[in-house]
C-alpha positions in Angstrom: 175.6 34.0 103.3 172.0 34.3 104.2 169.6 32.5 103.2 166.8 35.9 102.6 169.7 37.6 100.8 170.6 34.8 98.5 166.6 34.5 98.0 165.9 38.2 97.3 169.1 38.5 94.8 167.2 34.9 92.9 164.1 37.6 92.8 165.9 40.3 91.5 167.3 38.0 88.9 164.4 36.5 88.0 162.4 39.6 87.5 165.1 42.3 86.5 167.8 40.1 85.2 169.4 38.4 82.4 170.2 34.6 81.9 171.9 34.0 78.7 174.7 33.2 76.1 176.2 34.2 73.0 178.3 33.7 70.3 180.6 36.5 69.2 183.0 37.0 66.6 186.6 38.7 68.0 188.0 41.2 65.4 191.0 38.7 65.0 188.2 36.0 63.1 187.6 33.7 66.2 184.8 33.4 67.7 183.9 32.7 71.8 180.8 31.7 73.3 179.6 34.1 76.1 178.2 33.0 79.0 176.5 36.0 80.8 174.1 36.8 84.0 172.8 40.5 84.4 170.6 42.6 86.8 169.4 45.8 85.2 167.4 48.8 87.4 167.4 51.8 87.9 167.0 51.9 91.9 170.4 52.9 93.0 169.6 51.0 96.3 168.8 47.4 94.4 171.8 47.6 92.3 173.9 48.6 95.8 172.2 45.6 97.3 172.6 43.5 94.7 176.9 44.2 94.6 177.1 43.6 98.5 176.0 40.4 98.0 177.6 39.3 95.0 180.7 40.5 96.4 179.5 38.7 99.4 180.0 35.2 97.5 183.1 36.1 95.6 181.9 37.6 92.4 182.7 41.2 90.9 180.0 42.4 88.3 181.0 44.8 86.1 178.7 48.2 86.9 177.8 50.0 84.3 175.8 53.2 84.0 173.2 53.6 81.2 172.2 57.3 80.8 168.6 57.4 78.8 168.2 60.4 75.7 164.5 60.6 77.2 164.3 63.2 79.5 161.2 61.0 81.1 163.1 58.1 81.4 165.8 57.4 84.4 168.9 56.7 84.0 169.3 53.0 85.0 172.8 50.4 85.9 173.3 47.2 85.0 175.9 44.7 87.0 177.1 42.2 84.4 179.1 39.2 84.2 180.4 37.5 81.5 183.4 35.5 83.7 182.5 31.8 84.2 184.2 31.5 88.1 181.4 34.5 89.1 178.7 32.9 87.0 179.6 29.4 88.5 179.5 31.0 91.8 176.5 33.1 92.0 173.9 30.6 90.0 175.2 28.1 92.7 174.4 30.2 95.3 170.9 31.7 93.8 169.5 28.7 92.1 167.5 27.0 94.8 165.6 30.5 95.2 165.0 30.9 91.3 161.9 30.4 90.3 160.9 31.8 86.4 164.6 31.5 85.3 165.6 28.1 87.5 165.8 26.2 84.4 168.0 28.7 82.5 170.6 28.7 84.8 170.7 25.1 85.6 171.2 24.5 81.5 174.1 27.8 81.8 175.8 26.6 85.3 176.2 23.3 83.7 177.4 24.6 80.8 179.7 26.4 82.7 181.2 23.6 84.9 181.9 21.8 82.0 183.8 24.5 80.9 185.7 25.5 83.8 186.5 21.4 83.9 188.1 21.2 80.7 189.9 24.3 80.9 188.2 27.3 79.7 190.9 28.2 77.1 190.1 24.7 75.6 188.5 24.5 71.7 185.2 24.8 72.2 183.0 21.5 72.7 180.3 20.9 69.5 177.8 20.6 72.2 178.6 24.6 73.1 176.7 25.8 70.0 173.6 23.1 71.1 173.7 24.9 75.0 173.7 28.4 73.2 170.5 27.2 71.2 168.5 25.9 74.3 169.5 28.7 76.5 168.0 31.1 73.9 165.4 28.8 73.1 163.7 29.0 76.7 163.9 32.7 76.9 161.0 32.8 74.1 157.1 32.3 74.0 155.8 29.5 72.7 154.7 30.0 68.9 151.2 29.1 69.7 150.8 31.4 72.6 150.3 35.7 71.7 150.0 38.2 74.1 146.3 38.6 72.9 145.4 35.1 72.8 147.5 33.7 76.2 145.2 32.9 78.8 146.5 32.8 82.1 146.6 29.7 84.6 143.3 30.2 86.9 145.2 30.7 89.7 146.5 34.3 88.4 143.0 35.2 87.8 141.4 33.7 91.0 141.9 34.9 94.5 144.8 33.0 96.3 144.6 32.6 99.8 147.9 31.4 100.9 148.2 29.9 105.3 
């Protein structure tokens, strides 16, 4: 695979996907924990993009098609994954390029390959619930940093001249 595709499809994940893991509760009383990666847009051509190369490395995403009740809003896709040989495959694959979600995925993909080792119709490990709490944990702000009172580094505020 190349190298710019792998690096766009980290971009796209970082800025218009999802990183994450769940716990749910099965209608027969057990419960699972969810490993999941997601791309959500509404640019036909990004999500098209996004499918040739996943495909490209062995995954299948699940495409789904989210009509909006807002006449002003576009109806958008999302390409989900909840199966752990996909995940394993494409964070391999993306996570050099990441940059804002590099240390989410790194903390999932292991999670994963410890997973798939065992056998991923094992009991779950006691250390799945701690994975599921950091993995959430990093998607938040930090308590003492609001949106009003956040100041950003200097170098998003200061002209950057990059070569």
């Amino acid at each position: 695979m190349e190298v710019a595709k792998l690096a766009w499809l980290a971009g796209i994940v970082d800025g218009e996907g999802c990183i994450t893991m769940f716990y749910h509760r099965e209608k027969n009383g057990k419960g699972k924990y969810c490993p999941t990666v997601s791309i959500v847009n509404n640019d036909v051509t990004i999500i098209n993009e996004a499918i040739k190369i996943t495909r490209g490395l062995g995954a299948n995403f699940h495409v789904q098609e989210r009509r909006q009740t807002n006449p002003k809003w576009n109806n958008g896709f999302a390409l989900i994954t909840r199966n752990m040989d996909y995940i394993k495959v494409t964070l391999e694959a993306i996570l050099p390029y990441l940059i804002g979600k590099r240390d989410k995925a790194g903390l999932l993909l292991e999670y994963v390959n410890k997973r798939i080792t065992s056998g991923k119709h094992t009991p779950y490990d006691p250390l799945a619930e701690d994975y599921l709490k950091a993995i959430k944990q990093m998607g938040r702000q930090s308590p003492e940093c609001s949106t009003t009172k956040c100041q950003m580094p200097d170098v998003v505020n200061s002209h950057v001249v990059i070569g």
